[in-house]
C-alpha positions in Angstrom: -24.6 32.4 104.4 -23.0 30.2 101.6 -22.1 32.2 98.6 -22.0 30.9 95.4 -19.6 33.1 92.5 -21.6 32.3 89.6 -19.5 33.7 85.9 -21.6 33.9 83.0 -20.1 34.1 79.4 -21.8 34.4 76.4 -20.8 33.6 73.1 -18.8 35.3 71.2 -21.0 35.0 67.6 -23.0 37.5 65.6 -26.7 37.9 67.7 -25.8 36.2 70.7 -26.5 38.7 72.9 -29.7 39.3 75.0 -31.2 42.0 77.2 -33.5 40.3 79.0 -33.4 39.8 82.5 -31.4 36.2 83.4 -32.3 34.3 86.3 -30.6 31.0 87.6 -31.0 28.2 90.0 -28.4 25.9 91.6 -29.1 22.6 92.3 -27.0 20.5 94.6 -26.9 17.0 96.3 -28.3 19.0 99.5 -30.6 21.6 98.2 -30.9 23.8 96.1 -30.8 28.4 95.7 -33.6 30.5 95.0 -33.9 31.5 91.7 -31.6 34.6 91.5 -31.7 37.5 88.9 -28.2 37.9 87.3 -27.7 41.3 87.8 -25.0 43.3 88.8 -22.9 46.5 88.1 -22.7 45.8 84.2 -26.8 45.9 84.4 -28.2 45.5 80.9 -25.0 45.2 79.0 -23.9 41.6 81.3 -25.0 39.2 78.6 -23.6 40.6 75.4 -21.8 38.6 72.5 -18.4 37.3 74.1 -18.6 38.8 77.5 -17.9 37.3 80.6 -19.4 38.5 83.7 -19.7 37.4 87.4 -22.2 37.2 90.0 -22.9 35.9 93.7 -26.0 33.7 94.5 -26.5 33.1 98.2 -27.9 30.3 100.3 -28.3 30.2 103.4 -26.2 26.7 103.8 -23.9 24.7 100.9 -26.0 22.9 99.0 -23.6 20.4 98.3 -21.7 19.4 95.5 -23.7 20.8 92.2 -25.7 18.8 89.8 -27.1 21.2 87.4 -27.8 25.1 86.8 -31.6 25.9 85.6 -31.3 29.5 83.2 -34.3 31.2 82.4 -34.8 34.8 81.0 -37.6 37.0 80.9 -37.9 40.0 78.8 -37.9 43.9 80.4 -41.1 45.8 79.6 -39.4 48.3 77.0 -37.5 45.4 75.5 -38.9 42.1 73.5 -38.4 38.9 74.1 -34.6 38.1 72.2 -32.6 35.3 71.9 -29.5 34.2 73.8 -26.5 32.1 73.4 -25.0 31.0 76.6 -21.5 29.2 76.1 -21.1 28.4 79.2 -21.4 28.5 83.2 -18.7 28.7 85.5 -19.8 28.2 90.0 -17.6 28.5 92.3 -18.7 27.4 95.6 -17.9 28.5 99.2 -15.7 24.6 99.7 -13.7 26.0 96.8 -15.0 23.4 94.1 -15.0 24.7 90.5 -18.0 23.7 88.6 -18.4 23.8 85.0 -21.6 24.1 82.7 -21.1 24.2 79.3 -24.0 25.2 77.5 -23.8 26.2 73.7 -27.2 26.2 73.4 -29.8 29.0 72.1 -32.3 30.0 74.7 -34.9 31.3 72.4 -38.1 31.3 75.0 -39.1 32.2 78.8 -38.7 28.3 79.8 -36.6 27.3 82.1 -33.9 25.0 80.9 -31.3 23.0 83.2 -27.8 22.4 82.0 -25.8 19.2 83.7 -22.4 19.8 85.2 -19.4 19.4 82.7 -17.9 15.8 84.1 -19.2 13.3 81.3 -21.5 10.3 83.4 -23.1 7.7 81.6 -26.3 6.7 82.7 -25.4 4.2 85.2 -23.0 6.6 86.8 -26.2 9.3 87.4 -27.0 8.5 91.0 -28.7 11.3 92.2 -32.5 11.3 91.0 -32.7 14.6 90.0 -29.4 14.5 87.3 -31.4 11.4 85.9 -34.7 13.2 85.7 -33.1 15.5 84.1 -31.7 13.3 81.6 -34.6 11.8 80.8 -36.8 14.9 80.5 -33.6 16.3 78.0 -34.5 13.2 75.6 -37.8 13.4 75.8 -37.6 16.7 74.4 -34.7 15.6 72.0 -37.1 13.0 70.7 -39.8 15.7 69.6 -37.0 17.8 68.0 -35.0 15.3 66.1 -37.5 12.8 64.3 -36.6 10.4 61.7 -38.0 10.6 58.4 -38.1 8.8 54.7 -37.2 10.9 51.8 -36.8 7.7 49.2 -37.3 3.8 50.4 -34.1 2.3 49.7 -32.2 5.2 51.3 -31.2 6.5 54.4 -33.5 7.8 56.4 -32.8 11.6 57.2 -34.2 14.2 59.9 -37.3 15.8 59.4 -37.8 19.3 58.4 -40.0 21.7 56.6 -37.1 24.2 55.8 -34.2 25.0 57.9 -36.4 27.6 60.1 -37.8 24.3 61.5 -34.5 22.7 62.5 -34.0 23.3 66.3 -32.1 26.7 66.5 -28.7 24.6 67.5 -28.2 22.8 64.6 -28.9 25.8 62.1 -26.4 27.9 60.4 -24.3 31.1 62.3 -25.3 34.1 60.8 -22.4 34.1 59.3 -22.4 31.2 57.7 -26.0 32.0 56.5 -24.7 35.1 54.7 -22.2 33.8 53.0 -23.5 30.4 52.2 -25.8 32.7 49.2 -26.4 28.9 47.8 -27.7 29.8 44.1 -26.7 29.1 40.8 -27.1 33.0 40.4 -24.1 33.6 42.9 -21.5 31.3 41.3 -22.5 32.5 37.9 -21.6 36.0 39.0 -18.8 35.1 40.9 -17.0 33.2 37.9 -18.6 35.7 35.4 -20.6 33.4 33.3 -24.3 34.9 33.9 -24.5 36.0 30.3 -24.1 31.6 29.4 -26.4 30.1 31.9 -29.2 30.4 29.1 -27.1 29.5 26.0 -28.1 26.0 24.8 -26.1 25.8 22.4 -22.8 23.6 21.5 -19.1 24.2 21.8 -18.0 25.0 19.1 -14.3 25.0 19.7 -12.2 24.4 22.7 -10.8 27.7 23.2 -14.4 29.0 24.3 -14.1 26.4 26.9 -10.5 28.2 28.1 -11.8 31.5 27.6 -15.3 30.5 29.9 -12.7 28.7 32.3 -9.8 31.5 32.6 -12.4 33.3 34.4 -11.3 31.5 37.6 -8.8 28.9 37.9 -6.8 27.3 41.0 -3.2 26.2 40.3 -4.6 22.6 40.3 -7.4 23.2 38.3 -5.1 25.3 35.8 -2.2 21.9 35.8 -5.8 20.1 35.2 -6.7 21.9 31.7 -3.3 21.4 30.5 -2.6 17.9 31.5 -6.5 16.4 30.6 -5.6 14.1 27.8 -2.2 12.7 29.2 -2.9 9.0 30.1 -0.9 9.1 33.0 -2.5 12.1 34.8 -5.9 10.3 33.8 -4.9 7.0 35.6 -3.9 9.7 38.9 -6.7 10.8 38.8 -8.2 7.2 40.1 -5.7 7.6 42.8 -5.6 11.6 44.4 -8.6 12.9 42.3 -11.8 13.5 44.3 -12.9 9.5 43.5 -9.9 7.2 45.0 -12.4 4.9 46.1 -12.9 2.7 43.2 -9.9 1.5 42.0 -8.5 -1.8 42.9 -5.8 -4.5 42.3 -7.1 -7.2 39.9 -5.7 -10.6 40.3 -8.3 -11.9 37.2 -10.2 -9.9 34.9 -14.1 -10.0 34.8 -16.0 -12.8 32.7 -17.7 -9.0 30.8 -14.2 -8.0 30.3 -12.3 -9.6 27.2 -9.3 -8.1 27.7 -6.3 -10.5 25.5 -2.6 -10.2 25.8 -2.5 -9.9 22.7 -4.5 -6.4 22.4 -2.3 -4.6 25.2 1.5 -2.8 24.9 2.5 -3.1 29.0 5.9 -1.0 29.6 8.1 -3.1 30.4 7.3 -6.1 27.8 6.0 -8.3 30.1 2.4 -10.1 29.5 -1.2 -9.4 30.9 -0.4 -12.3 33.0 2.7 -11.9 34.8 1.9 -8.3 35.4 -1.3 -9.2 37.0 0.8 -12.1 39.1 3.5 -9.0 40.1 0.0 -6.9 41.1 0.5 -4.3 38.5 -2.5 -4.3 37.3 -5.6 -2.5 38.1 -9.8 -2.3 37.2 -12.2 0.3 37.6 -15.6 -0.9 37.4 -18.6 1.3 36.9 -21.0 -1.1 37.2 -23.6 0.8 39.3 -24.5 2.8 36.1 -25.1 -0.3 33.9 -28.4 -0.1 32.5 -29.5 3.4 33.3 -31.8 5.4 31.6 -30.0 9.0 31.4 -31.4 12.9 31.9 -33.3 14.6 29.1 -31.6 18.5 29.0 -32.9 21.2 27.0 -35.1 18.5 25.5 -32.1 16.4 24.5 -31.2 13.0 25.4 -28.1 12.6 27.4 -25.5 9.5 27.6 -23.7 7.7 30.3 -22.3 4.7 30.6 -21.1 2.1 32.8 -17.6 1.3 31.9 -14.7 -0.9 32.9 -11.0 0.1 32.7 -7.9 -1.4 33.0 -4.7 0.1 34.5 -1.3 -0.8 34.9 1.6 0.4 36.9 4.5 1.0 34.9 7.8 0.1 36.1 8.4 4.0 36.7 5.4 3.7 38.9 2.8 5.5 36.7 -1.0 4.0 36.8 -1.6 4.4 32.5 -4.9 3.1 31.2 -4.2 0.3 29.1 -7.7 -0.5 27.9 -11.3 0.7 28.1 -15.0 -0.9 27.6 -17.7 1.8 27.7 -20.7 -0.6 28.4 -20.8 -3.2 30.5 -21.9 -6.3 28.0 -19.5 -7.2 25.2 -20.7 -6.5 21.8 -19.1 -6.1 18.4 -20.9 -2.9 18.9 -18.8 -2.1 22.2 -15.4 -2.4 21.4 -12.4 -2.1 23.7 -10.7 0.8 23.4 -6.9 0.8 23.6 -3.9 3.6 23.6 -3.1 2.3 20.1 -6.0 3.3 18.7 -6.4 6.9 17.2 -5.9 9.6 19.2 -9.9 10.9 19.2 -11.2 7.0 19.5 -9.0 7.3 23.0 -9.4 10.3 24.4 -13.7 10.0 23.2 -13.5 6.5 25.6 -11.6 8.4 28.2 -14.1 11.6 28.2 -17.1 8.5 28.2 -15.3 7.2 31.5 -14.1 10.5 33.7 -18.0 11.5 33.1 -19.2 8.0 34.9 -16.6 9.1 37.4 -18.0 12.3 37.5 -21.8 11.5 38.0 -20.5 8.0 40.3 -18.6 10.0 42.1 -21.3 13.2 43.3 -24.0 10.6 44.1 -22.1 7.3 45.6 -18.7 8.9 47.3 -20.1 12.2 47.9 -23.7 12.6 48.9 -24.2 9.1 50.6 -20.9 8.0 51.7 -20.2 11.4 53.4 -23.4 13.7 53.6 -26.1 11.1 54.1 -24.2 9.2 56.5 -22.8 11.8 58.7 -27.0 12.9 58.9 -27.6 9.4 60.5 -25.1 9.5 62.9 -25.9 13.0 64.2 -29.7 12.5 64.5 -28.8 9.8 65.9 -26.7 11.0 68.7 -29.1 14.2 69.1 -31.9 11.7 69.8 -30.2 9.0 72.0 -27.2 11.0 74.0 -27.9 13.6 76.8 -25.4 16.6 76.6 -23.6 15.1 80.0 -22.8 11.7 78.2 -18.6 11.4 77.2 -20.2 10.3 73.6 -22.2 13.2 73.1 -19.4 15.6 74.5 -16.7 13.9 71.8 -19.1 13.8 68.5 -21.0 16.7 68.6 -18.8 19.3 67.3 -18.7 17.0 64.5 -22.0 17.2 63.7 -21.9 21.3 63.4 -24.2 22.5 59.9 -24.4 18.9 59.0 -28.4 18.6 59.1 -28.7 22.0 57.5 -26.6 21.7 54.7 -28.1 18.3 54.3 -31.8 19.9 54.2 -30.5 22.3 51.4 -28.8 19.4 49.1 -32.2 17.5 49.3 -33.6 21.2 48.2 -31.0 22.7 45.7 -29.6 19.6 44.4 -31.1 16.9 44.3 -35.3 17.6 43.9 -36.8 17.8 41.0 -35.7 21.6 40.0 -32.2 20.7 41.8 -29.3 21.7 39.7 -27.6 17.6 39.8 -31.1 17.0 38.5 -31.7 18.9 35.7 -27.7 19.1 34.5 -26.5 15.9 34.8 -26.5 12.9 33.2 -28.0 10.7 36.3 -30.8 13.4 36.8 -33.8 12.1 37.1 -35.0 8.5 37.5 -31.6 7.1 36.8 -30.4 9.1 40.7 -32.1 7.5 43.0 -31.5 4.0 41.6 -27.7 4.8 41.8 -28.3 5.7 45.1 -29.7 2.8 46.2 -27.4 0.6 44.1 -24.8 2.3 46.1 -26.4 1.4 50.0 -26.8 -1.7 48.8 -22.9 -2.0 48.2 -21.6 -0.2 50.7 -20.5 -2.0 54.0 -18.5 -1.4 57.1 -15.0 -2.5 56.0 -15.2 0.2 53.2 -15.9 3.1 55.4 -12.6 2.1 57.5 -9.8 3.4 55.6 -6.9 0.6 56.9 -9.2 -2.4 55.6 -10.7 -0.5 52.6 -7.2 -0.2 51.6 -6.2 -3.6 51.9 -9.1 -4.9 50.9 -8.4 -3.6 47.3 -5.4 -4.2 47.5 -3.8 -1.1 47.2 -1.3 -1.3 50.7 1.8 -0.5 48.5 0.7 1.1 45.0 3.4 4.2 44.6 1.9 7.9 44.8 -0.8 7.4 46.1 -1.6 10.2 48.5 -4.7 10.0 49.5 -4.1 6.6 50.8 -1.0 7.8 52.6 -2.3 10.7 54.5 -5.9 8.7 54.9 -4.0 6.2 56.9 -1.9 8.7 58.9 -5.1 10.7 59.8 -7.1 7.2 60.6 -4.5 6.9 63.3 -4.3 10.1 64.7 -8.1 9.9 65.3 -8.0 6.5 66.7 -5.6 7.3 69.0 -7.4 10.3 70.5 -10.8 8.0 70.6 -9.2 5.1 71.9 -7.5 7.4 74.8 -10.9 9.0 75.5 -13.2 6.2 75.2 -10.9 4.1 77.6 -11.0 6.8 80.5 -14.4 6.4 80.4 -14.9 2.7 80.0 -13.0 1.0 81.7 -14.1 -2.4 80.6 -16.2 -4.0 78.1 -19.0 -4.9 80.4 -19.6 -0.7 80.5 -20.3 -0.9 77.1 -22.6 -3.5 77.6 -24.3 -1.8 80.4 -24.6 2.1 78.8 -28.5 1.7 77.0 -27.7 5.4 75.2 -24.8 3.9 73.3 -26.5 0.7 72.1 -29.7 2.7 71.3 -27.5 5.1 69.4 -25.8 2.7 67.5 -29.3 0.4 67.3 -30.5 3.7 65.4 -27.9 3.8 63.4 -28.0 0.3 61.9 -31.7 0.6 61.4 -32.3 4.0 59.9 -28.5 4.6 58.6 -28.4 0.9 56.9 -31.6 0.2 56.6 -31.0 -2.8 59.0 -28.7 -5.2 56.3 -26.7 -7.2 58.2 -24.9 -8.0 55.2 -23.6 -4.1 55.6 -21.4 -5.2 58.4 -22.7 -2.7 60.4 -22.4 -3.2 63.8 -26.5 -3.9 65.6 -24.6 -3.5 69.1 -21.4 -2.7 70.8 -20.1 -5.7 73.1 -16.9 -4.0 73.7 -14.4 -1.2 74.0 -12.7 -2.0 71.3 -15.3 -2.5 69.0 -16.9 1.4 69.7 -13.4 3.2 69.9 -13.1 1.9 65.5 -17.1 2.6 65.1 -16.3 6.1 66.5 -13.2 6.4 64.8 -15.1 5.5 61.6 -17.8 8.4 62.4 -15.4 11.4 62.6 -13.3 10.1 60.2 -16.1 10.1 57.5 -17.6 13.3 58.8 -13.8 15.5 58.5 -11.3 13.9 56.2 -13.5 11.8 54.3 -15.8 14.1 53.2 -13.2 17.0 52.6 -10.7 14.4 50.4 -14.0 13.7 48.4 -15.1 17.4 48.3 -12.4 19.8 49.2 -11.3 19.4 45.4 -14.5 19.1 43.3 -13.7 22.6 41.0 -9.9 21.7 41.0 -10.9 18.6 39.0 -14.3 19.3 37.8 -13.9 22.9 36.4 -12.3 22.5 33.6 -15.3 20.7 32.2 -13.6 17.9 29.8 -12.1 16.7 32.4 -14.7 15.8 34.0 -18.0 16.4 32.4 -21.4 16.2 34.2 -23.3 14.9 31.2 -22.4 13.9 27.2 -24.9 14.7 24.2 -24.4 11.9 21.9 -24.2 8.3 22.5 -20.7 6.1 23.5 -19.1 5.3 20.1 -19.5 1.9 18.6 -16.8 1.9 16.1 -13.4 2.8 15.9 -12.2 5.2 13.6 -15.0 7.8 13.6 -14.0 10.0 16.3 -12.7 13.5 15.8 -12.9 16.6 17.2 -16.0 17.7 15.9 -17.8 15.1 17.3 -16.0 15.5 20.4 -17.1 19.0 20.5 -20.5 17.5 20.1 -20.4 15.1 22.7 -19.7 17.8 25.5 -22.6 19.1 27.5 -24.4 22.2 25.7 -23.0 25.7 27.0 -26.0 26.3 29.9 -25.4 22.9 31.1 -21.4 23.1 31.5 -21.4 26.8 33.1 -24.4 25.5 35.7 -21.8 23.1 36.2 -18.6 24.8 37.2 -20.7 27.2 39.2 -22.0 24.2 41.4 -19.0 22.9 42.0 -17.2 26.0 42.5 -19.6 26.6 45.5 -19.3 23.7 46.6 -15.5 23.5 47.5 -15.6 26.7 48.7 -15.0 27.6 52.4 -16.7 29.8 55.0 -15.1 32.5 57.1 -16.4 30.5 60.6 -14.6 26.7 59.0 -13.5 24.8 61.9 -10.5 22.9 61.3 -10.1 19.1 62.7 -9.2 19.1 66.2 -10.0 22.2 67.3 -13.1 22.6 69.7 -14.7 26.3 70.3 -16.7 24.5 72.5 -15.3 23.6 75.6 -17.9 20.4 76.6 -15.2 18.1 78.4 -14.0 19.3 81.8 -12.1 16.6 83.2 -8.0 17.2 83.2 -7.4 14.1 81.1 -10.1 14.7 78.3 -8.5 17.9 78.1 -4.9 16.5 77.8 -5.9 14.0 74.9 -7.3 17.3 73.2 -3.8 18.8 73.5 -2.4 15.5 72.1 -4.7 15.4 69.5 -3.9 18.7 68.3 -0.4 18.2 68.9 -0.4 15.1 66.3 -2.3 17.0 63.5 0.5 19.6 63.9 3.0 17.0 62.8 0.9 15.4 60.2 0.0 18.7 58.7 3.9 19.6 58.7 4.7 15.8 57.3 2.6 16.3 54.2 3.7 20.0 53.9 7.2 18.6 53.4 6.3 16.0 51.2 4.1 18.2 49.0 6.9 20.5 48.1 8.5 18.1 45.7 5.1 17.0 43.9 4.4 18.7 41.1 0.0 18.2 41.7 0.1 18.7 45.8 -2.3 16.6 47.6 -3.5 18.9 50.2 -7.1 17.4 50.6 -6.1 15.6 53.9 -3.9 18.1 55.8 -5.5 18.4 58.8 -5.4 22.5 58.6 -7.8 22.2 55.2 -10.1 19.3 56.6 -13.1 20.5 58.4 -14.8 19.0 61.8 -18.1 18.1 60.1 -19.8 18.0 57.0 -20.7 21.7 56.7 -20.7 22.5 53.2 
């Protein structure tokens, strides 16, 4: 007899046990077992959450070297049928040979499933007939599970799904992160004690009942925020290490719609506009996506926001200070620049007008598309187009992990029609999915790949500028555990070429990510290594430090509410010389709409008790000794990067922390 030691574990989260009877079936490259009930001195207790347990299955000759386990369970007559969560598989056969299975799957049915062995193959490398029926039959089924579908033209497409009961059971939620998710505007209005305001429509009447509302809960940022909000040159940070450092840019000529003179502008320094701009020093923000817009109606009032242009310059003790400020895009005697020599209200009025077009910019353009909507594309597509046992699958899927859920819950809390962005901000409504759209039609390859975003704004050497720093420094730590991994597996571009699951994933991509603009950049096909190793680079870049430099720090910035208000009640100025703080007062978003406000975004940067952090993997889906080394390394480097910016944020007095690795999460999962 040829006897088989077959060990079992089961994962180690909330539910995962079963007590059903388990069978299994090995299948080699010379036959294959009976299918053999799992049972053994532990009896009904074998398959319980985190155990490990061990079995024999006999043959009566080797069945060669393994291909792939089928599992099944039954349920016992006093029991029902439950559900399971296998991690993973372990067989070791009579020759000696480990075999490994990893499985992280629910088993929620009495149908028998088959599970590949651990080495990564692409689909040229599956010789034996029944590893590629297999494959086939697993996308098949992948096909019926993860369909395409279109929530707005103009957008990308997402994954279709009734409510998240209907999303297949992998992709859901733990049960942990389903209780303490508790995604209402009820549970942040408790939590920061403003339940008695969320139905006050009234105005603000003075800013101390915006401290007292905000004392309620504060974060040493957020607190350096609400003391700091007028000051010019933490307002020109702010475009740098606030939760938008993606618009900024150098300006080597100002915009035809932007009448900036010399003679309107104080630079430090006493140079002119026009050797500052020759030295570099001078910078534009450009809010153009929001020109035209027809804003939310709240609490039956018309809102404001506008598209405006500002001008920066870096001072010769390197601090980025706005020098001037257009609200609207057209020039107007009825849209006057604003300047820092103008009265202190007529200023800081322009200034609230801009941080709230950063604000709503920001939530739809660098939030929800560049991070959420794209890292939905990229994981239906992978869970369409790559089997488990493909070196792609094995290296992106933990960095799809609550993606698609939490996705499905923005569409429904957020952004539908009784979604709190929609009725409490300024771009509800109408004026959302235009910006949207606006913003895909922008958006191209170059700017989701932090080295050339960078230099193609020219920002390579602006001083303190932190997110740029650590962005780069995280870039290359990723790109150097892809490039490693990638390369063991493809040894040549002509593999690239020649792997049909990577070119339809990346076809997918391009068609239902980008809506098939070549003008995107987007790659329609990967003709070689190096090519795939930045794609992938791009992908868990965008779905971890991306999203968590553009999210991490949303109440930091955004809850002390003039810094960064959602929504204005009365119209951009068209004078100088009337502001004051009455009518700033005024301006500000009505009490219901600001406390809705810092609730959302309080949730928002919150994080779950089950977070993983960047680089570490749970899930044990690579098998192969140098995979597994290139994790070490990988981990190894984020250890060093974390400590580097540690160290460096010890003598700032606002840390940037939104990139160390230890506070940047695998995948979009809040």
């Amino acid at each position: 007899m040829a006897d088989y030691t077959v060990t079992v574990t089961t994962g180690n989260i909330t539910n995962a046990t079963t007590f059903n009877n388990v069978f299994i079936k090995l299948v080699g490259t010379d036959g294959e077992s009976e299918r053999t009930w799992l049972f053994g001195f532990s009896g009904p207790i074998a398959f319980i959450a985190g155990q490990v347990c061990s079995f024999t299955v006999s043959c009566p000759l080797s069945i060669g070297k393994l291909i792939l386990i089928e599992l099944d369970k039954k349920p016992l007559i006093l029991f029902p049928e439950d559900n399971w969560f296998p991690a993973k598989v372990e067989v070791k056969s009579p020759e000696g040979h480990t075999y490994n299975f990893p499985i992280y799957r629910w088993n929620t049915d009495s149908e028998v499933h088959r599970f590949r062995e651990g080495t990564a193959l692409r689909v040229f490398e599956d010789k034996h007939h029944l590893g590629r029926y297999s494959r086939e039959q697993e996308l098949n089924q992948r096909e019926e599970d993860y369909r395409w579908d279109v929530y707005e033209d103009g957008l990308p497409h997402v994954m279709k799904a009734d409510d998240p009961l209907s999303l297949p059971c992998e992709v859901r939620f733990s049960f942990t992160k389903t209780t303490e998710f508790g995604f209402t505007a009820l549970t942040g209005l408790v939590e920061l004690n403003l339940k008695g305001l969320a139905d006050s429509k009234e105005n603000w009447t003075n800013i101390d009942d915006i401290d007292r509302v905000f004392c309620c809960k504060q974060t040493p940022i957020s607190e350096y925020v609400q003391k700091h909000w007028k000051d010019d040159d933490f307002f020109g940070y702010q475009f740098l290490n606030g939760v938008n450092p993606m618009t900024i840019q150098r300006c080597s000529a100002l915009p035809k719609n932007f009448p900036v003179t010399a003679k309107m502008l104080f630079l430090r320094g006493q140079r002119s506009l026009k050797e500052e701009m020759k030295k570099g020093n001078i910078f534009l923000c450009d809010y153009k996506h929001l020109d035209g817009l027809k804003a939310n109606t709240i609490n039956s009032m018309q809102q404001y926001l506008t598209a405006p242009l500002v001008l920066l310059h870096k001072t010769p003790d390197d601090k980025m200070m706005p020098v001037a400020i257009q609200l609207k895009q057209t020039p107007a005697e009825d849209n006057p620049i604003f300047l820092p020599t103008d009265s202190d209200y007529d200023w800081l009025m322009a200034k609230i007008f801009v941080r709230s077009a950063v604000a709503n910019e920001y939530q739809l353009n660098v939030h929800l598309l560049r991070t959420h909507l794209l890292a939905e594309v990229f994981a239906v597509s992978l869970l369409r187009n790559v089997p488990m046992v493909h070196p792609l699958y094995k290296l992106l899927i933990p960095h799809t992990r609550y993606s698609l859920q939490i996705n499905f819950l923005a569409r429904r809390l957020l952004i539908s029609e009784t979604g709190v962005l929609t009725q409490f901000s300024a771009s509800g409504g109408e004026a959302m999915n235009t910006i949207l759209k606006r913003s895909l039609a922008a958006l191209t390859y170059t700017s989701l790949c932090v080295p050339e975003d960078i230099a193609e704004r020219g920002l390579k050497d602006v001083p303190n500028f932190y997110y740029r720093d650590d962005a780069l420094k995280l870039w290359d730590v990723i790109f150097r555990f892809v490039q490693g991994l990638l390369k063991f597996y493809y040894k040549n571009d002509d593999e690239v070429k020649q792997d049909p699951e990577l070119q339809k994933w990346i076809s997918d991509i391009f068609e239902h990510g980008f809506l098939s603009q070549e003008c995107t950049g987007i790659p329609q096909r990967f003709s070689t290594v190096a090519e795939l190793v930045k794609f992938v680079t791009m992908v868990i870049f965008t779905c971890s430090g991306q999203h968590s430099a553009v999210n991490n720090g949303q109440y930091d910035y955004g809850g002390w509410m003039p810094n960064s208000p959602m929504s204005l009640q009365l119209p951009p100025p068209t004078t100088k010389g009337t502001a004051n703080e009455a009518t700033m007062l005024q301006t500000f978003p009505d009490v219901n709409t600001t406390v809705q406000a810092m609730s959302t975004v309080w949730l928002l940067s919150r994080q779950s008790s089950d977070f993983v952090t960047l680089g570490q993997y749970p899930e044990e889906h690579f098998s192969e000794e140098t995979p597994c080394e290139l994790i070490k390394d990988f981990q190894g480097e984020l250890d060093v990067l974390e400590a580097v910016i540690k160290a460096r944020n010890r003598r700032l007095e606002v840390p940037y922390t939104y990139l160390n690795p230890a506070e940047v999460e695998n995948s979009v999962a809040i």
